[in-house]
C-alpha positions in Angstrom: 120.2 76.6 79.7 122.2 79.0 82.3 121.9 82.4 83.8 124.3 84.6 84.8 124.6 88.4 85.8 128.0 90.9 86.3 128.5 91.9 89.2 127.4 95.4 88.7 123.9 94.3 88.2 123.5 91.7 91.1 125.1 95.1 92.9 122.3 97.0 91.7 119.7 95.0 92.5 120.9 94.9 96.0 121.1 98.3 96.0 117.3 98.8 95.0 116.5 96.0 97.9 118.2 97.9 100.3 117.2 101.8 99.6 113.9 100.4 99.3 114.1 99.0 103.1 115.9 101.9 104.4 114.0 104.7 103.0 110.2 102.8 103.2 110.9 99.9 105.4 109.5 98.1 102.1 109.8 95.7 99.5 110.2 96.8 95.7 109.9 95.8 92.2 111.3 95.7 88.5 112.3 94.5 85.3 115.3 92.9 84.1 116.4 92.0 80.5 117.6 88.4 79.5 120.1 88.1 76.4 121.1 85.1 75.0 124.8 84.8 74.3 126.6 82.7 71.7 127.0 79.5 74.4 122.7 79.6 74.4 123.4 81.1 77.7 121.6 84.2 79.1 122.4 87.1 80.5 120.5 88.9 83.2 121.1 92.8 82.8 119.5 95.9 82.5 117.5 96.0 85.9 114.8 99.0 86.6 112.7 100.3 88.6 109.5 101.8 87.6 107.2 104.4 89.4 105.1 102.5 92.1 103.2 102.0 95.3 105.4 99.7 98.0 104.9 98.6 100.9 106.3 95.3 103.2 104.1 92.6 101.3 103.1 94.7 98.4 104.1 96.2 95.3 102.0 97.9 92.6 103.7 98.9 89.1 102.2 101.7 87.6 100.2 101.1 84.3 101.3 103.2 82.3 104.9 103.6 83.4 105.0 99.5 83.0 103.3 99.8 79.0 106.1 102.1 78.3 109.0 100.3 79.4 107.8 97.4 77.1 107.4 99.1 73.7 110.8 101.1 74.6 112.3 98.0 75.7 111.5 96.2 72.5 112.7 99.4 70.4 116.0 99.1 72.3 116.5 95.5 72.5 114.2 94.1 69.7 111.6 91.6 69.4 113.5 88.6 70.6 113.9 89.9 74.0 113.6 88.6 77.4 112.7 89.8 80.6 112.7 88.6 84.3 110.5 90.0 86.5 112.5 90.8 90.2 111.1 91.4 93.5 112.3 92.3 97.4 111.7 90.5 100.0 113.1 93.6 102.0 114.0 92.1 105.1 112.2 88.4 105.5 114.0 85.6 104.1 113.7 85.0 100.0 111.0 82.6 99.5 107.8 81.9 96.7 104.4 83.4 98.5 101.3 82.3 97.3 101.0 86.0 95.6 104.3 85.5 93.3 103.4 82.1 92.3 100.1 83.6 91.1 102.2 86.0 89.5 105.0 83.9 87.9 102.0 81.5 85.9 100.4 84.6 85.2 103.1 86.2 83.6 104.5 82.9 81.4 104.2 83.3 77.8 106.2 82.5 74.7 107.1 79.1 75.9 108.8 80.0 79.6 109.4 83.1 81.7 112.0 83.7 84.4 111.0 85.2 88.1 113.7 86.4 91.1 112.8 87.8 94.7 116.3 88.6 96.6 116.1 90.4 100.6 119.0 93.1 101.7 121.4 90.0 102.7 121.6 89.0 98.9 119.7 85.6 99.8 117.6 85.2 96.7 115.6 82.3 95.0 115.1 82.1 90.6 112.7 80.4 89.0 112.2 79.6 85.8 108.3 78.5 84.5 107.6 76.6 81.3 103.9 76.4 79.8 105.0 75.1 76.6 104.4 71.8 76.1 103.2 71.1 79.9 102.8 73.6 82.9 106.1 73.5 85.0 109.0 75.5 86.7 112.2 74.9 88.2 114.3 77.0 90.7 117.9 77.1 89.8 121.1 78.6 90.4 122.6 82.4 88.9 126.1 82.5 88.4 127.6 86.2 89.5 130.6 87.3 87.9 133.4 88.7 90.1 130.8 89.3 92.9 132.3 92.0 96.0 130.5 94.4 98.3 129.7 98.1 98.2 128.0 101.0 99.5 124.6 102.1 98.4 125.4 104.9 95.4 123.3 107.6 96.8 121.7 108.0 93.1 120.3 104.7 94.0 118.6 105.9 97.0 117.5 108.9 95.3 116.0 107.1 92.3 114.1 104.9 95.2 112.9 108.2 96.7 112.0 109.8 93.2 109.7 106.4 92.1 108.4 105.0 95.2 105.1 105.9 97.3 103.8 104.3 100.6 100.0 103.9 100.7 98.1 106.5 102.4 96.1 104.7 105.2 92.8 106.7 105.7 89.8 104.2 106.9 86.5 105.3 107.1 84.4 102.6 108.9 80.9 102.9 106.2 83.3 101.4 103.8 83.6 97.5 103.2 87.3 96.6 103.6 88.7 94.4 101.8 91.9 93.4 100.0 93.3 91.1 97.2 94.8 90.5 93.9 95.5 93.3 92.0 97.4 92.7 88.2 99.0 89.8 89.9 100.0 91.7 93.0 98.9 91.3 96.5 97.4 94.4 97.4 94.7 95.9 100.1 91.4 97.8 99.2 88.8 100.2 100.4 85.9 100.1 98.9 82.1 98.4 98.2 82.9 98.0 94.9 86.1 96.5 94.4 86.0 93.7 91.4 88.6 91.0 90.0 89.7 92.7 86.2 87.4 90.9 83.9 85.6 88.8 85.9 82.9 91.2 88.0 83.6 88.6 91.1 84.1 90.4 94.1 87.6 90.5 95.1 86.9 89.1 98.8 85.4 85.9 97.1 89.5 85.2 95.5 91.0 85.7 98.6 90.9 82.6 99.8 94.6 81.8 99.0 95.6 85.0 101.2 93.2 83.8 103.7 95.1 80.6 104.7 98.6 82.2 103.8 100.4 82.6 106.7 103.3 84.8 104.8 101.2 87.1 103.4 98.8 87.7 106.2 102.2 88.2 108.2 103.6 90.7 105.8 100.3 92.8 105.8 100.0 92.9 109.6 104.0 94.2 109.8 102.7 97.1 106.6 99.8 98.3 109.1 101.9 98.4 112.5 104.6 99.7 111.1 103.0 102.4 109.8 101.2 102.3 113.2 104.5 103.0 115.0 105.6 105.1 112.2 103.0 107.8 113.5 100.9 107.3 109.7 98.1 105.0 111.6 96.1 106.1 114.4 95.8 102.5 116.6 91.9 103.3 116.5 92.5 102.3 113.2 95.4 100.0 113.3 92.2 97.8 115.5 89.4 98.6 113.0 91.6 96.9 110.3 92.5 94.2 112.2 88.7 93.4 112.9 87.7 93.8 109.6 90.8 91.9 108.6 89.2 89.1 110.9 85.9 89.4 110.4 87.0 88.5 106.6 88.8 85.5 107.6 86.4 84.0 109.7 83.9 84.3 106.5 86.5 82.2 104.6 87.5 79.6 107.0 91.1 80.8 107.2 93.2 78.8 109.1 95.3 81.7 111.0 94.0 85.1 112.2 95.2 88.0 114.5 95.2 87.2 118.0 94.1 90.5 120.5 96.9 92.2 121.4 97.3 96.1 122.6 99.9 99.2 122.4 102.1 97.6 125.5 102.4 94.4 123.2 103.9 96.3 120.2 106.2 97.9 122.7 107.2 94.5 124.3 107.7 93.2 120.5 109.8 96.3 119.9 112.3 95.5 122.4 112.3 92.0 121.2 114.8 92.2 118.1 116.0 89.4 116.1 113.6 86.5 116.9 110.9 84.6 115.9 110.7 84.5 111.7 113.0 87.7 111.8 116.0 85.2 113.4 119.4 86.6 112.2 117.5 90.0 110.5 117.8 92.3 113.8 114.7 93.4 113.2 111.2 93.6 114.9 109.1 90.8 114.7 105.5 90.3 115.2 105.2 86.9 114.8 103.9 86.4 118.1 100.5 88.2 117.0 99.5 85.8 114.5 97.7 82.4 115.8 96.8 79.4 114.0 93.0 77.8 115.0 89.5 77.9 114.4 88.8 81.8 114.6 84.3 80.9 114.2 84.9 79.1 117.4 88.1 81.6 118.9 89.9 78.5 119.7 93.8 79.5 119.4 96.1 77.1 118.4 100.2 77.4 119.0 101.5 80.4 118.0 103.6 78.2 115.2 105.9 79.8 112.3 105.1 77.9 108.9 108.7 76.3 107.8 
């Protein structure tokens, strides 16, 4: 069993990972459809986007925009199709997070599924997960036919534009904050009455996954500053969520948390491109605001990247 894509579809792809970064500073999501050719081969091709809320350790597919890609999807292509489900990394390096891993055993049926998460530099991982006869996955390799290098197609960028939403931050401190899975998505929340689909548990009591995960604590903390700096957070409540964001934490037992820190940091960490997780990126990075330790007892530990 191989994969392989054309060029003009590995293009694409990059071309959603990067309007999505330029125009939201996010990541993004979609489908792709897998053929199998007469060497029992596949073929990645076809990749979408679909209407949806992003953000730079989030996506959210809308429901019904997803339940009609399927059934047209399986008019089009019919029955025996395939389909990989694709993500952005925007621009952090291409890795599994707790949240797709979730996601990839989630969405396994019909004997194996297939799972990719590129960034803007074309780094990418694939995985492939099996459930049929035993639970298991392996990452592999994508061949790209005659691979080159081109500009973003500015119908790209519009389509990115046109199906794309950042969240609207608006706290209100007689709310419980919390945030969670959402249809296999990582994903915050406002609300007292926020419930796992199907279960009735509180979504605070599954968290406990995000709670100790470094990357996606990291990614959710770079969503609220940079919409901080981006003038769509007032730091009032930039601090409110980080104290909540704590004060959830510490009720877990997490093992890292968000170390105090005020505006002069962010603007120390602003002129402080390129370092830190974000080596090589030329980006911001604000690493340096995440600690590792017992947060009951406020003993910090080193400020120590997890790879």
């Amino acid at each position: 069993m191989a994969f392989y894509m054309k060029e003009k579809n590995w293009r694409t792809l990059l071309n959603y990972a990067n309007a999505a970064y330029n125009e939201f500073k996010s990541e993004i999501t979609g489908y792709m459809t897998l053929s199998k050719d007469d060497d029992s081969d596949w073929e990645m091709k076809n990749p979408i986007i679909l209407k949806q809320e992003v953000g730079s350790g989030s996506c959210e597919i809308d429901k019904e925009d997803s339940a009609n890609y399927f059934v047209d999807a399986f008019d089009r292509y019919g029955e025996d199709v395939r389909f990989v489900w694709w993500h952005t990394h925007a621009n952090m390096g291409a890795f599994w997070s707790s949240t797709d891993t979730q996601n990839m055993e989630d969405q396994c049926s019909n004997g194996w599924a297939a799972s990719l998460v590129i960034n803007i530099k074309g780094e990418y991982k694939f995985r492939v997960n099996f459930n049929d006869p035993v639970k298991a996955y392996a990452d592999t390799e994508i061949a790209i036919l005659n691979q080159k290098s081109k500009k973003i197609p500015k119908r790209i960028t519009d389509e990115v534009k046109s199906k794309c939403s950042k969240p609207t931050y608006n706290y209100n401190k007689s709310n419980n904050y919390q945030y969670g899975w959402n249809n296999g998505y990582y994903k915050n929340f406002k609300s007292n009455q926020m419930t796992l689909a199907g279960t009735g548990t509180p979504l605070l009591n599954q968290r406990n996954k995000a709670a100790n995960n470094w990357y996606e604590l990291y990614a959710d903390l770079r969503d609220h500053i940079d919409a901080y700096t981006g003038g769509a957070l007032a730091w009032k409540d930039l601090i409110f969520w980080i104290q909540e964001t704590n004060k959830e934490i510490k009720l877990l037992g997490g093992g890292y948390f968000i170390s105090d820190f005020n505006e002069s940091d962010i603007q120390s960490a602003l002129m402080d491109i390129g370092t830190g997780y974000c080596d090589g990126y030329n980006i911001t990075d604000y690493d340096q605001f995440i600690v590792q330790g017992d947060i009951n007892q406020k003993k910090e530990g080193k400020n120590e990247l997890p790879y």
